[in-house]
C-alpha positions as CSV (number, residue, x, y, z in Angstrom):
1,X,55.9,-184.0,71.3
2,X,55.2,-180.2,72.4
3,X,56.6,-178.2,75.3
4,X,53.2,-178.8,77.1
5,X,53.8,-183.2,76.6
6,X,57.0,-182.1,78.4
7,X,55.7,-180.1,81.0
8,X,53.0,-182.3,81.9
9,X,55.7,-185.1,82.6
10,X,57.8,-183.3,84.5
11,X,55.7,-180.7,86.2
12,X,58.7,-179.6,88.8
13,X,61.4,-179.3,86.3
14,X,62.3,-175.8,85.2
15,X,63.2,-175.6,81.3
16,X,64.7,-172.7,79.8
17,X,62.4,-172.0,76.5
18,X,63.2,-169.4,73.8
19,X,60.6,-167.1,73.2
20,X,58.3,-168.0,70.3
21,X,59.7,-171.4,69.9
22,X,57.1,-173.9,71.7
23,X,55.9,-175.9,68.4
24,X,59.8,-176.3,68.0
25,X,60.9,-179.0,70.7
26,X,61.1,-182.3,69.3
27,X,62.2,-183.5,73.1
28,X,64.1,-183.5,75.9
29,X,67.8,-184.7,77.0
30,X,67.0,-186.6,80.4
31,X,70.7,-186.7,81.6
32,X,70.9,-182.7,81.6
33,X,66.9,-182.3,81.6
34,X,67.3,-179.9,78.7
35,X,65.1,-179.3,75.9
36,X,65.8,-180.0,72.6
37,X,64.1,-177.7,69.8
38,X,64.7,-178.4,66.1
39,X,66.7,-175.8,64.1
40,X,64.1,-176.7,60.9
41,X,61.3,-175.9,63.0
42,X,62.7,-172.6,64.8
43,X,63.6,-171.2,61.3
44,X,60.4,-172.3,59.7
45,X,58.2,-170.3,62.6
46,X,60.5,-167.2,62.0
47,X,59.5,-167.2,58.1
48,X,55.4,-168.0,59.2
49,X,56.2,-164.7,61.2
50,X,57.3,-162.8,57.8
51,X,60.9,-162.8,57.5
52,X,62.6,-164.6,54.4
53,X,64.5,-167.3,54.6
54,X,67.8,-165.9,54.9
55,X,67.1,-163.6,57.1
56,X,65.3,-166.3,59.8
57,X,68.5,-168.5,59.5
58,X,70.2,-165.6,60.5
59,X,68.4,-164.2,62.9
60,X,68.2,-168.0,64.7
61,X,72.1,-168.2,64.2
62,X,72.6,-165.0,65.7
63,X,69.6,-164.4,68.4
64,X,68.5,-167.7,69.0
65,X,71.2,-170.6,69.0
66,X,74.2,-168.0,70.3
67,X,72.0,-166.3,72.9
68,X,71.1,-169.5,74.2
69,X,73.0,-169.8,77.6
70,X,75.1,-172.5,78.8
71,X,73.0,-175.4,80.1
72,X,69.9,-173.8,78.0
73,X,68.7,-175.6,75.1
74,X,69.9,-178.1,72.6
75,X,69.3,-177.1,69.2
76,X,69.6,-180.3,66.9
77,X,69.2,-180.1,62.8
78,X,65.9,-182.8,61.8
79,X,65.8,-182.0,57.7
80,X,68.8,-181.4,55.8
81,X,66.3,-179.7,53.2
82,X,65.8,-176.3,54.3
């Protein structure tokens, strides 16, 4: 699933998406219409962009998952290996 599968199904929904974190969302919560992105994913598309593991885990922590307002995004973990 991308953000465009998502869009395309529910063209009049509005979504609030992170910047830089399309290839991220693994789906959507239909009860609250939110989006829901996987942590593995957002950190691994920080450290493609050039920052080293620890500092993409806490640069999501920090600037992605506690920025993310209320009703916004749900942020779920899909590997345990990272």
């Amino acid at each position: 699933m991308t953000l465009e599968d998502v869009i395309v199904h529910y063209p009049e929904q509005m979504f609030y998406t992170p910047e830089g974190f399309d290839d991220a969302v693994v789906g959507i919560e239909e009860d609250s219409m939110r989006l829901v992105y996987s942590v593995n994913k957002c950190i691994n598309i920080l450290v493609n962009n050039g920052m080293d593991m620890i500092d993409a885990i806490e640069h999501f922590e920090l600037r992605v998952r506690h920025s993310n307002p209320s009703g916004g995004a749900i942020f779920i973990q899909t590997d345990f290996d990272i």
